[in-house]
PDB file as gemmi writes it, atoms N, CA and C in Angstrom:
CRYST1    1.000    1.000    1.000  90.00  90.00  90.00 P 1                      
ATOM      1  N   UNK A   1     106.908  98.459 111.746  1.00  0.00           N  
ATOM      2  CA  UNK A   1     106.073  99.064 110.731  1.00  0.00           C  
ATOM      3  C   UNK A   1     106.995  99.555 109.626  1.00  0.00           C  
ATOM      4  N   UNK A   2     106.652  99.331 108.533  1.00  0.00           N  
ATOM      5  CA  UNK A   2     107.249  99.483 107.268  1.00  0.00           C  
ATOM      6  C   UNK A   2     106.496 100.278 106.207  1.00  0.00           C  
ATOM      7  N   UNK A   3     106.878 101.428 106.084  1.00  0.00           N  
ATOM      8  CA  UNK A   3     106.525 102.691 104.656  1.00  0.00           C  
ATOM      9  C   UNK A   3     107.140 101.988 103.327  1.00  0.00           C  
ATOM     10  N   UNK A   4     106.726 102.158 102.517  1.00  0.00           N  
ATOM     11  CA  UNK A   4     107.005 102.141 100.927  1.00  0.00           C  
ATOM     12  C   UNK A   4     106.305 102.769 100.025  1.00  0.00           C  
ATOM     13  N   UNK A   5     106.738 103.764  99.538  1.00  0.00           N  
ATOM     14  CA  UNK A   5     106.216 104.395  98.548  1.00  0.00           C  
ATOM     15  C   UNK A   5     106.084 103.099  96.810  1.00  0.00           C  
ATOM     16  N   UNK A   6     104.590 103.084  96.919  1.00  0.00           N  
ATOM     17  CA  UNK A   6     104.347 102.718  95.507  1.00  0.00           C  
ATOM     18  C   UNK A   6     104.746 103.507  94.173  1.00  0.00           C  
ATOM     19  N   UNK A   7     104.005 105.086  94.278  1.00  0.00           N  
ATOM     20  CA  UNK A   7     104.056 105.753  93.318  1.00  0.00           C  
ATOM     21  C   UNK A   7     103.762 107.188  94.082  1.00  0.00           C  
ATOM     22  N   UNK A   8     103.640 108.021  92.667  1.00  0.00           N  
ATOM     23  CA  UNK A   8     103.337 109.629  93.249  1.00  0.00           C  
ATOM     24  C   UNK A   8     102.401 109.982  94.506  1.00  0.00           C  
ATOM     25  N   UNK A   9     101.343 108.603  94.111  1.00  0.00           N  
ATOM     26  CA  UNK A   9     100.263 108.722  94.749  1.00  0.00           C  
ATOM     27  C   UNK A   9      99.859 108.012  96.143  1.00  0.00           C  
ATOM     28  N   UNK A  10     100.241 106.890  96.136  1.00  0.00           N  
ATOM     29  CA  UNK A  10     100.182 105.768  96.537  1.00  0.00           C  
ATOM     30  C   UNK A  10     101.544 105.156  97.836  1.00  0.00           C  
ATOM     31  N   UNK A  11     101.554 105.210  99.105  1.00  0.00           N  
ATOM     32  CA  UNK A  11     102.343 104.267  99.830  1.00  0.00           C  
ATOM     33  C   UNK A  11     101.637 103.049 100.711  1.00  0.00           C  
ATOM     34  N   UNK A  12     102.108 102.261 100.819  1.00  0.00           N  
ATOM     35  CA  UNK A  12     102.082 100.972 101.312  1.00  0.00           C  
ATOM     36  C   UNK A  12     102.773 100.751 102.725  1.00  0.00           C  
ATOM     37  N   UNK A  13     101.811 100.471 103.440  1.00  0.00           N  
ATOM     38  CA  UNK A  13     102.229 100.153 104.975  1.00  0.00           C  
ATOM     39  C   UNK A  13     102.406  99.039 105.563  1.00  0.00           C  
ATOM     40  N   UNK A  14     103.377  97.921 105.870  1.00  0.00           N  
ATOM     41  CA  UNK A  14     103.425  96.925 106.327  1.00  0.00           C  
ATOM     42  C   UNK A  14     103.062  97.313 107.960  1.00  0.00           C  
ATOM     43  N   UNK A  15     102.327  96.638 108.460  1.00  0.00           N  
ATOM     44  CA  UNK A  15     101.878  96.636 109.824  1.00  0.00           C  
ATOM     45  C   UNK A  15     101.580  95.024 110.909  1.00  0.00           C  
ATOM     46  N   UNK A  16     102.488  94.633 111.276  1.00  0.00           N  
ATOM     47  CA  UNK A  16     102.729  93.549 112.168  1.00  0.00           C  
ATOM     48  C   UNK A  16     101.767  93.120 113.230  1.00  0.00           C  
ATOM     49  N   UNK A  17     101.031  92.464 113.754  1.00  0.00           N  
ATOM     50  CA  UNK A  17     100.221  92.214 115.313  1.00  0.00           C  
ATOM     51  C   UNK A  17     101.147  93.178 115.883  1.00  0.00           C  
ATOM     52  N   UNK A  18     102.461  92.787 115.980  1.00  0.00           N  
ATOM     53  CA  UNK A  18     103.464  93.518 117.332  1.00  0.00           C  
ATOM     54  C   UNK A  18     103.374  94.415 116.892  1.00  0.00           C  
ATOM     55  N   UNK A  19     103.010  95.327 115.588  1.00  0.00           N  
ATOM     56  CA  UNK A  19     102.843  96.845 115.581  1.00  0.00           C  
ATOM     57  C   UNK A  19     101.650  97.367 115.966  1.00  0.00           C  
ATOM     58  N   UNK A  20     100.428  96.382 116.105  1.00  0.00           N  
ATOM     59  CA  UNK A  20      99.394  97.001 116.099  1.00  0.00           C  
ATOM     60  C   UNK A  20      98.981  96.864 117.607  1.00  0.00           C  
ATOM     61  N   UNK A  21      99.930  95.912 118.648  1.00  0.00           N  
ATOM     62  CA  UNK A  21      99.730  96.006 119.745  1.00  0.00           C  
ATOM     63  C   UNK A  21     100.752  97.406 120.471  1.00  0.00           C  
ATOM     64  N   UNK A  22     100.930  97.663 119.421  1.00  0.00           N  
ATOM     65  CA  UNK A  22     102.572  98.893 120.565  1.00  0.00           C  
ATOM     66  C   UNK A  22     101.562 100.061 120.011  1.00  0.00           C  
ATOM     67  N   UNK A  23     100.496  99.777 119.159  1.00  0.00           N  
ATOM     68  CA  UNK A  23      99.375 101.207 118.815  1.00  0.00           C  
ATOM     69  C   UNK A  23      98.571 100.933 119.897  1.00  0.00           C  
ATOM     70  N   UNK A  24      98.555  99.883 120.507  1.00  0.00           N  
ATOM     71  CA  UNK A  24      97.277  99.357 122.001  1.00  0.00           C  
ATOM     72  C   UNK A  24      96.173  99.243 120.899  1.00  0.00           C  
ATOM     73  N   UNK A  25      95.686  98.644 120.039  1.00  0.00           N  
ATOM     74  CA  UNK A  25      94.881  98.006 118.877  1.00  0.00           C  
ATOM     75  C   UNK A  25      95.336  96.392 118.303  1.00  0.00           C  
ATOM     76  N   UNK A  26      93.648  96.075 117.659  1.00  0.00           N  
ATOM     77  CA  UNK A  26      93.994  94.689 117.678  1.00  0.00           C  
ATOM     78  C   UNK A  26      93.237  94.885 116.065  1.00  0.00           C  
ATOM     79  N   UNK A  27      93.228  94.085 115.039  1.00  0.00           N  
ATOM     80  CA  UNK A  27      92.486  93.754 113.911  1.00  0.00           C  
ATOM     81  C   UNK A  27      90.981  93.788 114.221  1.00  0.00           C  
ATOM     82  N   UNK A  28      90.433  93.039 115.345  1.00  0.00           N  
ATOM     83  CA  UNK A  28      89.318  92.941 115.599  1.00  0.00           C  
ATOM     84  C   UNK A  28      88.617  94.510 115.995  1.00  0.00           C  
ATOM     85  N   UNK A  29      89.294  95.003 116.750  1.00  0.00           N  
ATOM     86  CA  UNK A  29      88.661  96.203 117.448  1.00  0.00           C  
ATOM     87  C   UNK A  29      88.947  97.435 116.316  1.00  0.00           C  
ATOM     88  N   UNK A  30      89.548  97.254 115.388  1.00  0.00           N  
ATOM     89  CA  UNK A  30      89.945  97.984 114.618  1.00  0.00           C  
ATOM     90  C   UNK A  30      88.321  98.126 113.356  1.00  0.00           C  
ATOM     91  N   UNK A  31      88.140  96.735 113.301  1.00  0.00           N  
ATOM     92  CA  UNK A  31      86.956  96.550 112.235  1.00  0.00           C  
ATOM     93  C   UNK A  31      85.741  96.820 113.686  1.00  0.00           C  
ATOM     94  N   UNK A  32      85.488  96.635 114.573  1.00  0.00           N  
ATOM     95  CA  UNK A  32      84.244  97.185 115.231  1.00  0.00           C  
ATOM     96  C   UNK A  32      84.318  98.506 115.756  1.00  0.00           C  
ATOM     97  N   UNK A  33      84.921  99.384 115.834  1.00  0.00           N  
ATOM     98  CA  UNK A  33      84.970 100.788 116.563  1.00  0.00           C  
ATOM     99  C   UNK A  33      85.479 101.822 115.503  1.00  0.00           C  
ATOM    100  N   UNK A  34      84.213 102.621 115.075  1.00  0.00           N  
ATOM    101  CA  UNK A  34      84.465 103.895 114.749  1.00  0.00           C  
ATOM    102  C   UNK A  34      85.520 104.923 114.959  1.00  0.00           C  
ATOM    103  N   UNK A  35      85.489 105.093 115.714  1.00  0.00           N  
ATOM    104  CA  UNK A  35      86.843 105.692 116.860  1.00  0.00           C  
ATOM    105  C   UNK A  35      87.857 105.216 116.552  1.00  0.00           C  
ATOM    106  N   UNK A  36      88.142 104.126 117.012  1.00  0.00           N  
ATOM    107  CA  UNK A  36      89.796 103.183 117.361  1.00  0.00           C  
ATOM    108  C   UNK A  36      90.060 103.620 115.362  1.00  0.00           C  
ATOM    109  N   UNK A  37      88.912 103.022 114.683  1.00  0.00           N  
ATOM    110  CA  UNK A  37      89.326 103.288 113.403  1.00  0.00           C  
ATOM    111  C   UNK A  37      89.746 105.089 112.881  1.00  0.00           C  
ATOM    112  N   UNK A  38      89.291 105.371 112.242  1.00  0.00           N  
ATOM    113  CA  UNK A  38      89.582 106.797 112.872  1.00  0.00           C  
ATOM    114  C   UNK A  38      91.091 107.108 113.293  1.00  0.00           C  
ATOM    115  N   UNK A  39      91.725 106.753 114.126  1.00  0.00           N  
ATOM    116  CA  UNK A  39      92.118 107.603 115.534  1.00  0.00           C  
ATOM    117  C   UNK A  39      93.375 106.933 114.406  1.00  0.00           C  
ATOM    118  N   UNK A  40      92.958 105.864 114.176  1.00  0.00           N  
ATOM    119  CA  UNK A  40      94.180 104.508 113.717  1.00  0.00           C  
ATOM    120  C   UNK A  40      94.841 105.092 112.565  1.00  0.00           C  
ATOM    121  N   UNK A  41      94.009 105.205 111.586  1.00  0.00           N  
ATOM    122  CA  UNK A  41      94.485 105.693 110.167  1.00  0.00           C  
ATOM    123  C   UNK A  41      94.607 107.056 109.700  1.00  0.00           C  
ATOM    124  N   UNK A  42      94.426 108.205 110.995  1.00  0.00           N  
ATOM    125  CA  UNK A  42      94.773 109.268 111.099  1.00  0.00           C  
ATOM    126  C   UNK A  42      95.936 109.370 111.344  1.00  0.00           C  
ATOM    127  N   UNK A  43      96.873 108.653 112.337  1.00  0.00           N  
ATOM    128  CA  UNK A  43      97.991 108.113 113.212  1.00  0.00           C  
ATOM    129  C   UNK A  43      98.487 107.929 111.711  1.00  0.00           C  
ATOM    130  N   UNK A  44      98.578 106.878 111.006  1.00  0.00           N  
ATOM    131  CA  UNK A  44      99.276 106.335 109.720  1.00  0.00           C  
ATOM    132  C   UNK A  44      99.000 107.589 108.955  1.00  0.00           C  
ATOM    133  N   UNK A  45      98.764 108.318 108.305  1.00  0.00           N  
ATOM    134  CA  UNK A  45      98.004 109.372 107.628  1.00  0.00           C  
ATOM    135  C   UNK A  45      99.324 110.361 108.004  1.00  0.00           C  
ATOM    136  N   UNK A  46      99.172 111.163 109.000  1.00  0.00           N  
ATOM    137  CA  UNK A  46     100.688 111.477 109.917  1.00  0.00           C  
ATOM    138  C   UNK A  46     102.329 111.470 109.764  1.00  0.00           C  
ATOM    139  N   UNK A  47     101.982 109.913 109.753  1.00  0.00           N  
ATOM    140  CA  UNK A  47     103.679 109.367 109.971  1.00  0.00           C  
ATOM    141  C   UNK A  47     103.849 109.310 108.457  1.00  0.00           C  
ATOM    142  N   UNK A  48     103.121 108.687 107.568  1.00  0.00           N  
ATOM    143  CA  UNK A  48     103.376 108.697 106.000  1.00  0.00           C  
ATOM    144  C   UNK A  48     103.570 110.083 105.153  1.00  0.00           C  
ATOM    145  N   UNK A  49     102.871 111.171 105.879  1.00  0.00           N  
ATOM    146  CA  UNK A  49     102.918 112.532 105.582  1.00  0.00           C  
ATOM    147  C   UNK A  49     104.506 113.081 106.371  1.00  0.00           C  
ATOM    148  N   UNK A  50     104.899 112.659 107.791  1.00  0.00           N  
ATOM    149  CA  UNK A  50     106.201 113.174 107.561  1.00  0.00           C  
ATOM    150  C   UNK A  50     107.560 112.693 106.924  1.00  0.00           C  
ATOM    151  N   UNK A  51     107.215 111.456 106.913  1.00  0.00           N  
ATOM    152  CA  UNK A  51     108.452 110.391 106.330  1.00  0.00           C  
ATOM    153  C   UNK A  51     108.583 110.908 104.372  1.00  0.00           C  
ATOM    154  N   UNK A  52     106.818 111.060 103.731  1.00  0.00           N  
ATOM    155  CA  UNK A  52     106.894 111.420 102.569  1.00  0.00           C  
ATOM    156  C   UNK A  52     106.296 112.379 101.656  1.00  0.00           C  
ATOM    157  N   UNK A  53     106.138 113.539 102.889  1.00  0.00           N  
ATOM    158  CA  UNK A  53     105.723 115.216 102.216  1.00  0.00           C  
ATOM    159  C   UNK A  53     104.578 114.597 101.736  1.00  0.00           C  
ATOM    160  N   UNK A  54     103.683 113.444 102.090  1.00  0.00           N  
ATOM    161  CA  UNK A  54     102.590 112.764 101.685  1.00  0.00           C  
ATOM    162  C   UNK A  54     100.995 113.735 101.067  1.00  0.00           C  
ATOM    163  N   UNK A  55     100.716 114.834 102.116  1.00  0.00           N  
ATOM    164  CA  UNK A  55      99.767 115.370 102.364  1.00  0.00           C  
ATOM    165  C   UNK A  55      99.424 116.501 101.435  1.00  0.00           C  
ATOM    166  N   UNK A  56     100.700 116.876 100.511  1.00  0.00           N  
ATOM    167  CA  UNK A  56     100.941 117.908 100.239  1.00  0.00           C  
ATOM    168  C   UNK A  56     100.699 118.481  98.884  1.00  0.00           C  
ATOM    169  N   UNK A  57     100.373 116.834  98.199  1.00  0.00           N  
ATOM    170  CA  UNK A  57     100.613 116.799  96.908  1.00  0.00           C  
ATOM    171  C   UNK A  57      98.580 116.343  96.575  1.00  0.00           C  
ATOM    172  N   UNK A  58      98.316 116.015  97.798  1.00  0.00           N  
ATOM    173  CA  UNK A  58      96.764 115.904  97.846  1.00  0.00           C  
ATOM    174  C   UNK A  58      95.812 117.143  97.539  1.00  0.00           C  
ATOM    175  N   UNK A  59      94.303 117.045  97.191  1.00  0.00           N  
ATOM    176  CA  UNK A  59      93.658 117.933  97.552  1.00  0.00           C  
ATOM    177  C   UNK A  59      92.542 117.658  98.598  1.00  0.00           C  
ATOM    178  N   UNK A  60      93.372 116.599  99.699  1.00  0.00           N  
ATOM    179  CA  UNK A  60      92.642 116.419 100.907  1.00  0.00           C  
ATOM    180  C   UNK A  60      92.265 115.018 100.666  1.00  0.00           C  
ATOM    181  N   UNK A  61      91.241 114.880  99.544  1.00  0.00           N  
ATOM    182  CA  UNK A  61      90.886 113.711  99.790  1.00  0.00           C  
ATOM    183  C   UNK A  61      92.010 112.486  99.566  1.00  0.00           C  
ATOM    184  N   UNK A  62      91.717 111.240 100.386  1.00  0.00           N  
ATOM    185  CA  UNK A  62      92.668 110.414 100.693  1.00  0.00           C  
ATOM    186  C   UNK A  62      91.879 108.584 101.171  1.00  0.00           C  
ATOM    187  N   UNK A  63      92.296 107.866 100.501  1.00  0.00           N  
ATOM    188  CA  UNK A  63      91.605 106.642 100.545  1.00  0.00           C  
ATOM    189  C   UNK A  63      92.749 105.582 101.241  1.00  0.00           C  
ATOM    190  N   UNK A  64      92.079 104.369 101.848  1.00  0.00           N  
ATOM    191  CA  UNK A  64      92.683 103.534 102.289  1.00  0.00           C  
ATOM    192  C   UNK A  64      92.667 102.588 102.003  1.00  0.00           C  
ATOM    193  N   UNK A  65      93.220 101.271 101.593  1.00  0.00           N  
ATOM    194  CA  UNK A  65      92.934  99.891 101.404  1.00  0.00           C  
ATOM    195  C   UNK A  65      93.580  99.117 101.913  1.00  0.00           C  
ATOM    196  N   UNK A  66      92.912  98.373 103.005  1.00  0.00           N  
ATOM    197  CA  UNK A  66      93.392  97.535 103.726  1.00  0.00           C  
ATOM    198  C   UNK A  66      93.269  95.854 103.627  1.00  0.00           C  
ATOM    199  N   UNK A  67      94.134  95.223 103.493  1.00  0.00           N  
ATOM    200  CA  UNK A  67      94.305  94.138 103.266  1.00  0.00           C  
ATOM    201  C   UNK A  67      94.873  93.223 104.822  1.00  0.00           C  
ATOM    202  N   UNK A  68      94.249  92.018 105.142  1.00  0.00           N  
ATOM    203  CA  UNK A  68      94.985  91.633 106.581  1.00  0.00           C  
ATOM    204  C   UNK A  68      95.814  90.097 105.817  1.00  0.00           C  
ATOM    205  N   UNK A  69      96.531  90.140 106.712  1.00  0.00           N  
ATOM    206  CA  UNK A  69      97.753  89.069 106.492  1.00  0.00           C  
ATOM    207  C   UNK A  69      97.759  88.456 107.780  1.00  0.00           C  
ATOM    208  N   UNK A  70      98.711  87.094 107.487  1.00  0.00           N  
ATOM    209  CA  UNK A  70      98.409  86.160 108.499  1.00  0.00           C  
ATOM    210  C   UNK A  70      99.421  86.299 110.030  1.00  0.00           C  
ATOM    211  N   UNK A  71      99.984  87.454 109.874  1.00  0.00           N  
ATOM    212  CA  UNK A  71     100.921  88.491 110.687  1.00  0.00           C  
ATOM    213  C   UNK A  71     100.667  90.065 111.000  1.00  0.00           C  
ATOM    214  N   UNK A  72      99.546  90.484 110.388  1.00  0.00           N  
ATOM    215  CA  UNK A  72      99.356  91.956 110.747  1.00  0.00           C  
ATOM    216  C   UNK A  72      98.235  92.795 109.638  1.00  0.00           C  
ATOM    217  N   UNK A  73      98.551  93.510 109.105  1.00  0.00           N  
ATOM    218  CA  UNK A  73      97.897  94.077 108.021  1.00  0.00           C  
ATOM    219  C   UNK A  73      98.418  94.641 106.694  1.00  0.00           C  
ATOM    220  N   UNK A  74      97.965  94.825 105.988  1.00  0.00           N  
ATOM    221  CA  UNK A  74      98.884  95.747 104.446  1.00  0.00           C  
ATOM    222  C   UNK A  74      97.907  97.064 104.355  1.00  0.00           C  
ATOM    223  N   UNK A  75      98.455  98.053 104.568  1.00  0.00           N  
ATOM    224  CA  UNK A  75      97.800  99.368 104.389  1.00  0.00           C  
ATOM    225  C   UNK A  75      98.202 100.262 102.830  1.00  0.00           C  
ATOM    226  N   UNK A  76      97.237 100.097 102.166  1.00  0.00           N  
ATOM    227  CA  UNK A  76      97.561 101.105 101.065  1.00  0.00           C  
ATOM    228  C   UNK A  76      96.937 102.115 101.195  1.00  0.00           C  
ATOM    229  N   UNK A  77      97.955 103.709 101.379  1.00  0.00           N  
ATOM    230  CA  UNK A  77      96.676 104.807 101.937  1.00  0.00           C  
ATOM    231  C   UNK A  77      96.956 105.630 100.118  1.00  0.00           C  
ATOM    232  N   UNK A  78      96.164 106.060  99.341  1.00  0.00           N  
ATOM    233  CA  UNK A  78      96.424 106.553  97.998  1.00  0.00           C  
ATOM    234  C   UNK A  78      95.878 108.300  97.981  1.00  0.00           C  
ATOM    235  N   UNK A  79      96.124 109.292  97.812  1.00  0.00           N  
ATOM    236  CA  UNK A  79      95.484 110.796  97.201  1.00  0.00           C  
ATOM    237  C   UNK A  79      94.565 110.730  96.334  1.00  0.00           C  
ATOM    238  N   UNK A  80      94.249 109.721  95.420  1.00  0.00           N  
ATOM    239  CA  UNK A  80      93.562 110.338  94.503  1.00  0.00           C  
ATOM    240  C   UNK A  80      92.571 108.065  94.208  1.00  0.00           C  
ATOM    241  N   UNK A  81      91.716 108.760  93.538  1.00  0.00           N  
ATOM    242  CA  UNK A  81      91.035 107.468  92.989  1.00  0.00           C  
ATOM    243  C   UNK A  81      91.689 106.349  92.476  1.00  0.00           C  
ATOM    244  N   UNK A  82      91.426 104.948  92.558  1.00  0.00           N  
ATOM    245  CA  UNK A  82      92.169 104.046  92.381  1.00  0.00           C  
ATOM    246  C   UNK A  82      92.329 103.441  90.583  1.00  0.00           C  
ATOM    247  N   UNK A  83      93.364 103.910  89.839  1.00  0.00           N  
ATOM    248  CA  UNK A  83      93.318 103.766  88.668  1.00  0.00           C  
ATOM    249  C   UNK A  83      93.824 102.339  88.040  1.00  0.00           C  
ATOM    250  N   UNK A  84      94.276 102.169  87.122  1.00  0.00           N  
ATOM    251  CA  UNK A  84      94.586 100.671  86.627  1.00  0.00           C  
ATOM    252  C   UNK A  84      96.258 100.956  87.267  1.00  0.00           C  
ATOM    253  N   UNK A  85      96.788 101.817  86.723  1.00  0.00           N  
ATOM    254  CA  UNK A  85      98.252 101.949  87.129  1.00  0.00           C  
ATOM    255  C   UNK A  85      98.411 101.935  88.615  1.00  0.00           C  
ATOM    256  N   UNK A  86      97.946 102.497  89.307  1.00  0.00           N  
ATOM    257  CA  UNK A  86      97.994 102.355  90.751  1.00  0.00           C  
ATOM    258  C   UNK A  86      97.446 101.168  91.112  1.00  0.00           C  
ATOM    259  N   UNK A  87      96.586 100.361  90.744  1.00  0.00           N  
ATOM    260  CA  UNK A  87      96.204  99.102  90.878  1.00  0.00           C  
ATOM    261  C   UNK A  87      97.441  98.057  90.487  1.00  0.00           C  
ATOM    262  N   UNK A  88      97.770  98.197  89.503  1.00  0.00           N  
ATOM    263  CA  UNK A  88      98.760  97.170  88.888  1.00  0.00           C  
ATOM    264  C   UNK A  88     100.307  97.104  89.933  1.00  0.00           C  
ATOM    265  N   UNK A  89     100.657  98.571  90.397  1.00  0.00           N  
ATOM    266  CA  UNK A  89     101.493  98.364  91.417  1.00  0.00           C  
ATOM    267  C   UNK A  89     101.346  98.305  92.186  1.00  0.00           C  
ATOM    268  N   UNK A  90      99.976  98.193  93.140  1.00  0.00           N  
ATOM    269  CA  UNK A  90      99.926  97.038  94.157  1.00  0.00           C  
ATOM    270  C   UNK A  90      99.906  95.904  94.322  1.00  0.00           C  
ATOM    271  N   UNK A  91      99.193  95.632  93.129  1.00  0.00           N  
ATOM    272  CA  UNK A  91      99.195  93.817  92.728  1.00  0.00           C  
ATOM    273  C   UNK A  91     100.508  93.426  92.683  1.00  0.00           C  
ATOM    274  N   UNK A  92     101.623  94.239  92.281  1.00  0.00           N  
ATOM    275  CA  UNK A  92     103.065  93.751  92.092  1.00  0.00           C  
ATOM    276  C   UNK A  92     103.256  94.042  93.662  1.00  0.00           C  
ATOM    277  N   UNK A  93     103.037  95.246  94.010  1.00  0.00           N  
ATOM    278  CA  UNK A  93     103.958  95.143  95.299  1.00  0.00           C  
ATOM    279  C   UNK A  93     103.553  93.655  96.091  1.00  0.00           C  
ATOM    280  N   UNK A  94     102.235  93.562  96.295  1.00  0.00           N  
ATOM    281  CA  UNK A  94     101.856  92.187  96.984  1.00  0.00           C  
ATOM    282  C   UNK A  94     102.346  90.375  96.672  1.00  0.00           C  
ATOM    283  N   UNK A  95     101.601  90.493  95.207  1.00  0.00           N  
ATOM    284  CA  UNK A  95     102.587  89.108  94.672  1.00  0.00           C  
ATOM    285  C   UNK A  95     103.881  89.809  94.761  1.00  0.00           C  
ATOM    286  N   UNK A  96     104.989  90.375  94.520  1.00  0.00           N  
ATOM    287  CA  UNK A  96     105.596  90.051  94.648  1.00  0.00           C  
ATOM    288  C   UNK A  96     106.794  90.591  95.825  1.00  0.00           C  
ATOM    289  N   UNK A  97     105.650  90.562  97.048  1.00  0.00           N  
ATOM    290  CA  UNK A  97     106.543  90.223  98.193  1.00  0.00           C  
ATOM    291  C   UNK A  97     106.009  88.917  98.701  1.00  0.00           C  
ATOM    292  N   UNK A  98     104.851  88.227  97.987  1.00  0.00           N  
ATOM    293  CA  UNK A  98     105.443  86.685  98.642  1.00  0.00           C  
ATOM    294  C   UNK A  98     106.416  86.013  98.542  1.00  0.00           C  
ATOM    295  N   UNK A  99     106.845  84.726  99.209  1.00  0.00           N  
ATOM    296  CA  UNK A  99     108.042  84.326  99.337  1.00  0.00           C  
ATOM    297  C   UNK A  99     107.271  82.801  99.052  1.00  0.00           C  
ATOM    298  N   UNK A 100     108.198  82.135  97.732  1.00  0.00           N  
ATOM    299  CA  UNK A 100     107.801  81.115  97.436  1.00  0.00           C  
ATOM    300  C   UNK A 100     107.821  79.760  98.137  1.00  0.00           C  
ATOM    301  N   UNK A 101     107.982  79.826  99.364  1.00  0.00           N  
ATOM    302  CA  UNK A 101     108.006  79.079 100.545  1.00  0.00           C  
ATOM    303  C   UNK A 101     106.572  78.899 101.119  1.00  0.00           C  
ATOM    304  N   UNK A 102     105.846  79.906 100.979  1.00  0.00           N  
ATOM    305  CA  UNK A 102     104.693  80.679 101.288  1.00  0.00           C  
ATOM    306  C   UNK A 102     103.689  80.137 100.339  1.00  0.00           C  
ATOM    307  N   UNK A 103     104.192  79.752  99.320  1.00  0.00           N  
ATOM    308  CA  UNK A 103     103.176  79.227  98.131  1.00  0.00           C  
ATOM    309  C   UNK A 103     102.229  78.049  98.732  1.00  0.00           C  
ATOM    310  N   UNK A 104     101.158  77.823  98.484  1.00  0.00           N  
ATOM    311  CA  UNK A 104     100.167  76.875  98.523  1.00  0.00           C  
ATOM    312  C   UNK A 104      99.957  76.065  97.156  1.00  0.00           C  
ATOM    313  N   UNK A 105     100.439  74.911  97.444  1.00  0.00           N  
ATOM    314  CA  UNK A 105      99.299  73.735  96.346  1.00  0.00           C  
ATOM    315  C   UNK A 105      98.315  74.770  95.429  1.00  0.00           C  
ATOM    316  N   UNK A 106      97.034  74.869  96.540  1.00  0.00           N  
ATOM    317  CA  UNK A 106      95.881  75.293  96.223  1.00  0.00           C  
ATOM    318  C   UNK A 106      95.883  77.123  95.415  1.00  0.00           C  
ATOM    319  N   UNK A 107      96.894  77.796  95.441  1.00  0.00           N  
ATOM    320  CA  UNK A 107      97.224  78.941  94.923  1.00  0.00           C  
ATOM    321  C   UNK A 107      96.858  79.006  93.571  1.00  0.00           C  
ATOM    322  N   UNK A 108      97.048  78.262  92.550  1.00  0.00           N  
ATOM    323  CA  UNK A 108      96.552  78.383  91.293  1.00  0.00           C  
ATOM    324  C   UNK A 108      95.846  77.842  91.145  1.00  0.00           C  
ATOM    325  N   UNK A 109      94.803  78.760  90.237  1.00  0.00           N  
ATOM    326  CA  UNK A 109      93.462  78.382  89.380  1.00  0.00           C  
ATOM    327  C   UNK A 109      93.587  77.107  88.854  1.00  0.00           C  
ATOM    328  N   UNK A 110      92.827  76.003  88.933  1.00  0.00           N  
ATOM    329  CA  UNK A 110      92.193  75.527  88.487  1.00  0.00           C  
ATOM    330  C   UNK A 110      92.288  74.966  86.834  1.00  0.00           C  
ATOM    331  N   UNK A 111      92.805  74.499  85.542  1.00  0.00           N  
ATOM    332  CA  UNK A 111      92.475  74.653  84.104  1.00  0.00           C  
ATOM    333  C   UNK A 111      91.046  74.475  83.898  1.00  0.00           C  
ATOM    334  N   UNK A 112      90.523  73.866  84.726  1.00  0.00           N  
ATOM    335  CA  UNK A 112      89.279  73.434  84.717  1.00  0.00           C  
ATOM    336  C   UNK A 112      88.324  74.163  84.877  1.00  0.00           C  
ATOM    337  N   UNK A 113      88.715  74.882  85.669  1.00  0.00           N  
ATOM    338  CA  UNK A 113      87.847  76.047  86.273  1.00  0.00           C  
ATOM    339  C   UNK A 113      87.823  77.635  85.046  1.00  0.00           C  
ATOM    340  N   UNK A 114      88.981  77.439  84.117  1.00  0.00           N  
ATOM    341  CA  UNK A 114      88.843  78.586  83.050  1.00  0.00           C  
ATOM    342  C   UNK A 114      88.669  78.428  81.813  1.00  0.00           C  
ATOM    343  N   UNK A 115      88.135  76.522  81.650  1.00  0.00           N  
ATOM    344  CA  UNK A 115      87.134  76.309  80.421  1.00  0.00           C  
ATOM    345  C   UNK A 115      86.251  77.590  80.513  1.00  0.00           C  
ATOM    346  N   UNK A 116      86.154  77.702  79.359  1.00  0.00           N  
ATOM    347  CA  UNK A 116      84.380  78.238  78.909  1.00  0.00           C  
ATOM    348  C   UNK A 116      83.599  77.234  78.147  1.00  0.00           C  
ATOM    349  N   UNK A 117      82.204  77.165  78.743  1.00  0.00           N  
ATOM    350  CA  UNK A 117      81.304  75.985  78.416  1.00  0.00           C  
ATOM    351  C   UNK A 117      80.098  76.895  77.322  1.00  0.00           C  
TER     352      UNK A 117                                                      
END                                                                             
């Protein structure tokens, strides 16, 4: 499992299958159980608060965005509402931790598809 602070607001959690099995959780049970969910991102909530005085700079409220990958999950947990700036450095953090090995054919749009008719 991997912390990265985006911004003031904002860190980013790399989370592996093999991390989410050493939590005894799976992706699946994670999206059907109240609880397991919960229990899960309280746990992350925690460890991001001691690694980065996380909690402190909040006024409680605290959002999550979770993204799954073809190895685990991407956790963005943020303090405050999701703005363009905090948006824009996730979009960077994500593109650009792919690895152009990783690229697909099918990855770019289309020209065809961004006529306007």
């Amino acid at each position: 499992m991997e912390f990265e602070r985006i911004n003031e607001d904002t860190i980013r959690v790399d989370l592996t299958n093999h991390d989410l099995a050493e939590r005894g959780v799976s992706i699946t049970e994670l999206m059907g159980n109240q609880d397991e969910i919960e229990s899960f991102f309280r746990g992350l909530l925690e460890e991001a608060d001691e690694d980065y005085d996380f909690l402190n700079k909040s006024d409680g409220a605290v959002s999550f965005q979770v993204l799954p990958k073809r190895d685990g999950l991407e956790v963005f947990i943020s303090t405050r509402a999701p703005d363009q700036a905090m948006m824009e450095g996730i979009m960077q953090s994500v593109v650009g931790n792919q690895d152009e090995d990783d690229a697909h054919p099918n990855d770019d749009v289309s020209s065809d598809l961004l006529k306007s008719y």
